[in-house]
N, C-alpha and C positions, 0 to 999 in steps of 0.2 A: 430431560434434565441434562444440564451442561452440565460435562468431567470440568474438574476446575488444578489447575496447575500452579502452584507456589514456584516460578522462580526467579533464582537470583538476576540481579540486571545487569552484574558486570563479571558474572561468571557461571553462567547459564548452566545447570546439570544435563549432561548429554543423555542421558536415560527419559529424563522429561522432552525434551527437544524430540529425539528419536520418534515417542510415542505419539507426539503433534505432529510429528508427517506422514508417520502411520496414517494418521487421523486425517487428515488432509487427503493422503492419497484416496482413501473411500469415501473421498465427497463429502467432507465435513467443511462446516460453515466457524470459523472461531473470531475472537475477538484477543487484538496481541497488540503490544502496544510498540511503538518506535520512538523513533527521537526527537518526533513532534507532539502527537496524541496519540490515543490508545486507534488502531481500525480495525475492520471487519478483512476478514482474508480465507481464503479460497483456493483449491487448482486451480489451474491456468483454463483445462478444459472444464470447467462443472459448469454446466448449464444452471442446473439447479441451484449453484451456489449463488450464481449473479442473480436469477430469478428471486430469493431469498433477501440478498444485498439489497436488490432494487426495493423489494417489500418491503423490510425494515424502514429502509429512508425513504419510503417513497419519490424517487428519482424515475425521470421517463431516460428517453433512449438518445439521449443527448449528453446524456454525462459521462467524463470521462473516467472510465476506470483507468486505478494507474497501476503497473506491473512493477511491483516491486524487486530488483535484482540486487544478486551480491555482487555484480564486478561489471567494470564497462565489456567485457567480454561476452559476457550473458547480453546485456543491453543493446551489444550492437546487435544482436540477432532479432532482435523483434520492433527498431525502430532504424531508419535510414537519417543518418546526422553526416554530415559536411564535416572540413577541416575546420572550419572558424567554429562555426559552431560547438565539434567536440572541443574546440580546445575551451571554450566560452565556461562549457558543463565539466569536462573533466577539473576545474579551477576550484569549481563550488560543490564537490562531492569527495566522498560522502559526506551528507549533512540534510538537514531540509529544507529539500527545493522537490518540487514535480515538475518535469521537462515534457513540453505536449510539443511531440512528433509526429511526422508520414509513418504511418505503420506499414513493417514487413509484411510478408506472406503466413509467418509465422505465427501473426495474432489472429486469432478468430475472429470472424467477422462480427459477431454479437456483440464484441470489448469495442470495438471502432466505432470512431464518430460517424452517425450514418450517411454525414454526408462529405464532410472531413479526410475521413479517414483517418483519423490519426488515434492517438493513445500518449497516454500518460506514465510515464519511467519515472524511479527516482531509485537512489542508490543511498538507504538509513546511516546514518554510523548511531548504529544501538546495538550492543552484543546478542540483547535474544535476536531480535530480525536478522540479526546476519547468520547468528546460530541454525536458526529455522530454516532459511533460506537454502543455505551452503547445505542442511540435509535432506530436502526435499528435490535439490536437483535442478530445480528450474524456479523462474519466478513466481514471486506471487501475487494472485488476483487483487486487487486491494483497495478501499472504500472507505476513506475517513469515517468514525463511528460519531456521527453527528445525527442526532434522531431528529426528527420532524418535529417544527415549532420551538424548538432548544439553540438556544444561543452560542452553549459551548458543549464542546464534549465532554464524556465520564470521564472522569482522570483516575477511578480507585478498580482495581480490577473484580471487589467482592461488591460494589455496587452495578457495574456490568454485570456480573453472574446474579446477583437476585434480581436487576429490571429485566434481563433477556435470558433468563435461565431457558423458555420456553422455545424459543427461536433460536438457540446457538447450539453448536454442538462441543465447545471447551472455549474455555475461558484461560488464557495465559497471563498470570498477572506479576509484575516485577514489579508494583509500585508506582506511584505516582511519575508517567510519564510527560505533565504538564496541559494547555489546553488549547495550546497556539496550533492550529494545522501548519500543512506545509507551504512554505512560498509557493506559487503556481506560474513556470515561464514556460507562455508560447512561443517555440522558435518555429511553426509549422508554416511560416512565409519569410523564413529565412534570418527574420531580424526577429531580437527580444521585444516580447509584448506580456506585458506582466499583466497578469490575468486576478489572482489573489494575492494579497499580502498576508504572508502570515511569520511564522518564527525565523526564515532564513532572511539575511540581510540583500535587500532586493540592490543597494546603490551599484554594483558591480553591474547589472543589467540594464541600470538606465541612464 
C-alpha cells in the first residue's frame, strides 16, 4: 500500500518533503507531480526503481529516462552541453522542456540510450519538485506517469494512489498538475530536433 502525502503546491511542508526522500533514499518508487503532469520518480541508482518504471509503462530499453535536477549546476554533472547550446536551454528553464543530451560518466549506464548514449535533463519550476529535489541531494529518476494504451496522464493524485496503490511506494499529491507532458528537445547532434510537443512553447527551438 502506497503512504499518500497531502501537499501544498506553492508551499510545500518540509516535514512531508523530508520523509519522501527518506523514502526515496530506500528504493522507493513514488508518483509526484511537476509543472507539466503528475511522474513516476526514483534514486538515481535504483535498479529496481527503473525495473518497476519500465513495468508500469511497459517501455523497452530505448526510452529516455530523464533526470530531473534543481539547478544547471547539478545538470551540468551528468550531461555534457556546449556554449550555444547551454545558453539555447538555460533561456527556456525552469519550465517544461526535456533536453536529451551526451551523457556524463555520471549516469548509469541502464538510464542511457543503448546506443545513443544519451539521457534526458530538465529543470521543473514546481515548488514540490524543487522542494524534493533540493532534499534528496541529487537528481531524480523520472518517467512521465502515462500508463499503457491511455492517452493522457492521471492529473488527481487520490486517483494515482487508488489505480497504483499496489505498485507504488507514496503518492505525493498537490493537486491537479494538468495533462500536457514536457516539450522534448534533442540537442544530442548539436542542433534542436524537437522530438515531442507538449506544454513548453517549442517556437524558440525551431
Amino acid at each position: 500500500m502506497a503512504k499518500y502525502f497531502d501537499v501544498h503546491p506553492d508551499n510545500p511542508q518540509p516535514r512531508a518533503i523530508r520523509q519522501v526522500a527518506d523514502d526515496l533514499r530506500e528504493d522507493a518508487l513514488i508518483a509526484y507531480p511537476t509543472d507539466s503532469c503528475y511522474a513516476l520518480g526514483c534514486r538515481l541508482g535504483s535498479r529496481d526503481g527503473v525495473d518497476r518504471i519500465r513495468s508500469i509503462r511497459r517501455l523497452d530499453n530505448r526510452h529516455h529516462f530523464t533526470l530531473v535536477c534543481q539547478d544547471f549546476a547539478q545538470l551540468g554533472q551528468f550531461v555534457r552541453i556546449d556554449n550555444d547550446v547551454f545558453r539555447s536551454i538555460k533561456a527556456a528553464t525552469p519550465g517544461s522542456y526535456t533536453f536529451i543530451l551526451p551523457a556524463t560518466r555520471e549516469v548509469p549506464r541502464m538510464l542511457q540510450h543503448p546506443k545513443k548514449k544519451t539521457v534526458g535533463v530538465r529543470i521543473p519550476d514546481h515548488a514540490v519538485t524543487q522542494a524534493l529535489v533540493a532534499e534528496l541531494g541529487e537528481p531524480l529518476l523520472s518517467s512521465t506517469l502515462l500508463l499503457p494504451d491511455e492517452d493522457e496522464p492521471m492529473t488527481q493524485g487520490w486517483e494515482i494512489k487508488d489505480r497504483l496503490d499496489h505498485v507504488l511506494d507514496a503518492v505525493v499529491d498537490s493537486g491537479d498538475c494538468g495533462t500536457e507532458p514536457t516539450t522534448v528537445v534533442d540537442f544530442s547532434g548539436g542542433e534542436a530536433e524537437i522530438v515531442r510537443r507538449g506544454a513548453g512553447d517549442t517556437s524558440r527551438f525551431e
